[in-house]
C-alpha positions in Angstrom: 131.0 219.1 64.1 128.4 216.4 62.7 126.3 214.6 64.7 123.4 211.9 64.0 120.9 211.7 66.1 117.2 210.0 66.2 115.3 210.1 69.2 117.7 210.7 72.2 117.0 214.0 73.7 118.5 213.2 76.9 121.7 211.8 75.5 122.0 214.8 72.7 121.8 217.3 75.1 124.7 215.6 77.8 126.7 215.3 74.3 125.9 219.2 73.6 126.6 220.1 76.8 130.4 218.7 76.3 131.1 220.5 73.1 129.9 223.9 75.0 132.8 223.1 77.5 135.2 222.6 74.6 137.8 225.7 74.4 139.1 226.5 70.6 139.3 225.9 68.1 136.4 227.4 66.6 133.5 225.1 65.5 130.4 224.8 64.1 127.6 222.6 65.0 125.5 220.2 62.4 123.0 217.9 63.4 120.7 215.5 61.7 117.6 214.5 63.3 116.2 211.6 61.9 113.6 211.6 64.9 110.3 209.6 64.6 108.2 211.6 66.8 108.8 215.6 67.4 111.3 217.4 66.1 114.4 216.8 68.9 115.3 220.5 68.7 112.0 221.0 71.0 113.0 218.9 73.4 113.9 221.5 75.9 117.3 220.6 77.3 118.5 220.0 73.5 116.9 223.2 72.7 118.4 225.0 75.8 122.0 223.1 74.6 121.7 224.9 71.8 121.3 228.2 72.7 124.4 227.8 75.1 126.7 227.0 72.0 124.7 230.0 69.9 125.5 232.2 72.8 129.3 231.3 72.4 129.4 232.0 69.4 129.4 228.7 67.9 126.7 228.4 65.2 124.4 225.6 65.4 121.9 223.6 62.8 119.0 221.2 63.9 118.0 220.1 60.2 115.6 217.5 59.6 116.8 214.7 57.8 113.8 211.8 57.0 112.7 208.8 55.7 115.6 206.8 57.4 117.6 205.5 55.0 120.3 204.4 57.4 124.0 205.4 58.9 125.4 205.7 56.3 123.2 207.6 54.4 123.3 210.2 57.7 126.5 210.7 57.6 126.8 211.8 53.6 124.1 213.9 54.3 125.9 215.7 57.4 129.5 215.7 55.2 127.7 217.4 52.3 126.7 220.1 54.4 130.0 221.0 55.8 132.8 223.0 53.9 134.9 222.9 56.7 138.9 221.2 55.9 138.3 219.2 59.2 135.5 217.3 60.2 134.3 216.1 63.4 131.7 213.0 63.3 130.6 212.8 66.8 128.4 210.2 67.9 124.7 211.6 69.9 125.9 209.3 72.8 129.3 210.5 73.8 130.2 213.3 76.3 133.8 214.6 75.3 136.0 216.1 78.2 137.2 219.8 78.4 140.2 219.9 75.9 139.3 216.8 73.6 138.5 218.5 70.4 141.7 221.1 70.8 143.8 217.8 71.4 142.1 216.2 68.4 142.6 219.2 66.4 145.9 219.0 67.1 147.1 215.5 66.3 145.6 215.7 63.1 147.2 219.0 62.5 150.7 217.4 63.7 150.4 214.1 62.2 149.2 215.2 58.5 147.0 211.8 58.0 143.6 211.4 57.1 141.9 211.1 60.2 142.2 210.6 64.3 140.1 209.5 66.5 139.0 209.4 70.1 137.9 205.6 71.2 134.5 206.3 73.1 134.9 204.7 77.0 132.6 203.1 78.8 133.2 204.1 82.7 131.2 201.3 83.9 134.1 199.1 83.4 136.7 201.2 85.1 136.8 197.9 87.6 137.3 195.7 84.7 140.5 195.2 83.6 141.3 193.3 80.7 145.1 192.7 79.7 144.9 190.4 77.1 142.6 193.0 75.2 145.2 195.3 75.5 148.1 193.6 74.3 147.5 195.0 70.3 148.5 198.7 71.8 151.4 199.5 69.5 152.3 203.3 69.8 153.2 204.6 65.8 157.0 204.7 65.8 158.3 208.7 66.0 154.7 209.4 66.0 154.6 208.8 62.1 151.1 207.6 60.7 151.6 205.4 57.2 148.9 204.3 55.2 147.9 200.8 56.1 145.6 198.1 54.7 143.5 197.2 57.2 140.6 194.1 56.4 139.7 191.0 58.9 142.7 188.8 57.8 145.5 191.6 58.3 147.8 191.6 60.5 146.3 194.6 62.8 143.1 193.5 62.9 143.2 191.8 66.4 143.5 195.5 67.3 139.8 196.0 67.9 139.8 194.6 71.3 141.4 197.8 72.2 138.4 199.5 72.6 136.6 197.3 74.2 135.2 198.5 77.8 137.5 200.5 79.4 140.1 199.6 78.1 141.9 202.2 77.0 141.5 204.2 79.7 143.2 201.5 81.6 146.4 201.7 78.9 146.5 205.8 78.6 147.3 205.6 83.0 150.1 203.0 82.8 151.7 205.7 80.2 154.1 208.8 81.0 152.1 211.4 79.6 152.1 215.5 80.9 148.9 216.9 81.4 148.3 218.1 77.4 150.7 215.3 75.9 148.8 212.8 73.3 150.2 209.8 71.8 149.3 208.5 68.8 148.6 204.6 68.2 147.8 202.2 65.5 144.3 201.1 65.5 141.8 198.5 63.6 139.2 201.1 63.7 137.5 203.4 66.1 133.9 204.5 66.3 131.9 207.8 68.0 134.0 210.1 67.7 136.5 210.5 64.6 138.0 213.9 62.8 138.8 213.7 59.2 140.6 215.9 57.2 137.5 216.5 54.8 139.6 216.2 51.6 141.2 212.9 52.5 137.8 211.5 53.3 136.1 213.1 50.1 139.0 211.7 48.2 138.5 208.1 49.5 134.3 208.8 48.5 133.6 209.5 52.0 129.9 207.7 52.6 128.7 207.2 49.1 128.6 203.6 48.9 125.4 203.9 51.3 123.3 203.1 48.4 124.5 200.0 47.8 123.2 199.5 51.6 119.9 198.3 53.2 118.4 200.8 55.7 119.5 198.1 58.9 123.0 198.1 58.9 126.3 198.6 61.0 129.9 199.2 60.2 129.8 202.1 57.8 132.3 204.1 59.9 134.4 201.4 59.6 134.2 201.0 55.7 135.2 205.1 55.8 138.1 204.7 57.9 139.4 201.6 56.0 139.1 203.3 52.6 141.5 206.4 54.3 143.5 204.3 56.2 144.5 202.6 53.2 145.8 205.8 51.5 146.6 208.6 53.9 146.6 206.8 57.2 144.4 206.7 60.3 145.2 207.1 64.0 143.7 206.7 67.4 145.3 208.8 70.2 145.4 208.6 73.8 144.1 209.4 76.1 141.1 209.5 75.2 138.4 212.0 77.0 135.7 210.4 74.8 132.8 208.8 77.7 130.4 206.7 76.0 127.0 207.2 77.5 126.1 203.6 77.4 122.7 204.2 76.5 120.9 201.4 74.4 121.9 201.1 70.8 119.6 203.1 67.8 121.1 199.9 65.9 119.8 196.7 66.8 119.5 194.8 63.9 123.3 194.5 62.3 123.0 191.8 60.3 124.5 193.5 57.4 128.0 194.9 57.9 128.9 197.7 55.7 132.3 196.2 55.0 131.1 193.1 53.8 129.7 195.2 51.3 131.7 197.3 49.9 135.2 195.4 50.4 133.3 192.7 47.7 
């Protein structure tokens, strides 16, 4: 389990607090505070977080991770200090549901691609439906993941819209699915909450183009998944379980897009 975080105790600790309700299987918790101000493992509801998952038996690590060299840069810091063969990057905003990561774990485990994901939610929208975002949803066929190319002019791309709002909470109830059913679907990318299968995404270079960053930038979650989509296939599955928190972004400026970059 990796998560990035800078500066939002309250929203670390709601995003703690749904990992402590997740059942097996068994996990370990990284996080990388590039905080400002105090260390975010004082914060008391983080630090009380914590000992709820150390008390579980789920070791956790609050590591210091400064000057700020950007999102990317976070994230090849967090997936160097993991050995584990699946990896969890799980945004500091997003609550997960009882069962999420065992259903995760699972359709990466049945599917055999390089990485699923869970599209974060956002509840507030619940009352906003939005069918002509949701028209892109394309199940995979036998529930077989291929590699796929994805960049802005392909064919798939117009899949974003998906996770827009609510929307996919909206398709997963007009679907047929028992209680611990999932079904995979093709995707243009997702973002928050994403489990590799850490040799695919070291294979693919994982975050290492964050040099060729600037600090301010967006869109290095998307250049990762592109890179694995492309040779061992990517998947989103529903539902989803993954609330987004809606708090404001830790990235305003994203004038520079990560894909722009190293697609060039």
């Amino acid at each position: 389990m990796l998560v990035p975080t800078s500066g939002r105790a309250a929203e670390l600790a709601v995003t703690l607090a749904g990992l402590a309700a997740q059942d097996d299987p068994p996990f370990t918790v990284t996080i990388s505070d590039q905080s400002p101000a105090a260390r975010i493992g004082d914060d008391p509801a983080v630090a009380a977080m914590v000992r709820v998952l150390r008390a579980q038996g789920r070791p956790v690590r609050v590591l210091p991770h400064l000057p700020r060299r950007g999102l990317a840069e976070q994230r090849h810091f967090l997936l160097g200090e993991s050995a584990a063969p699946a990896v969890l990057f799980l945004d500091d905003d997003v609550w997960l549901e009882p069962g999420m990561l065992a259903r995760l774990h699972a359709a990466l485990s049945t599917l055999g691609c390089g990485f699923v994901g869970a599209a974060v939610q956002g509840l507030s929208y619940l009352d906003d439906r939005r069918p002509h975002e949701t028209e892109p949803f394309e199940p995979w066929p036998g529930g077989v993941v291929e590699p796929e190319r994805m960049r802005e002019d392909a064919p798939g791309y117009g899949r974003w819209t998906l996770h827009n709002a609510a929307n996919l909470a909206h398709v997963a109830a007009g679907l047929d699915l028992a209680r611990d059913e999932w079904l995979a679907y093709k995707i243009a990318w997702l973002g928050g909450c994403v489990l590799y299968a850490r040799e695919a995404l070291v294979a693919c270079g994982g975050f290492s183009f964050w040099s060729r960053l600037p600090p301010d930038h967006a869109g290095e979650d998307v250049a990762a998944e592109w890179r694995v989509m492309e040779t061992y296939g990517g998947a989103g599955i529903v539902p989803s379980g993954a609330v987004h928190l809606e708090a404001p972004t830790t990235v305003p400026n994203r004038d520079v897009q990560a894909t722009d970059v190293v697609f060039t």
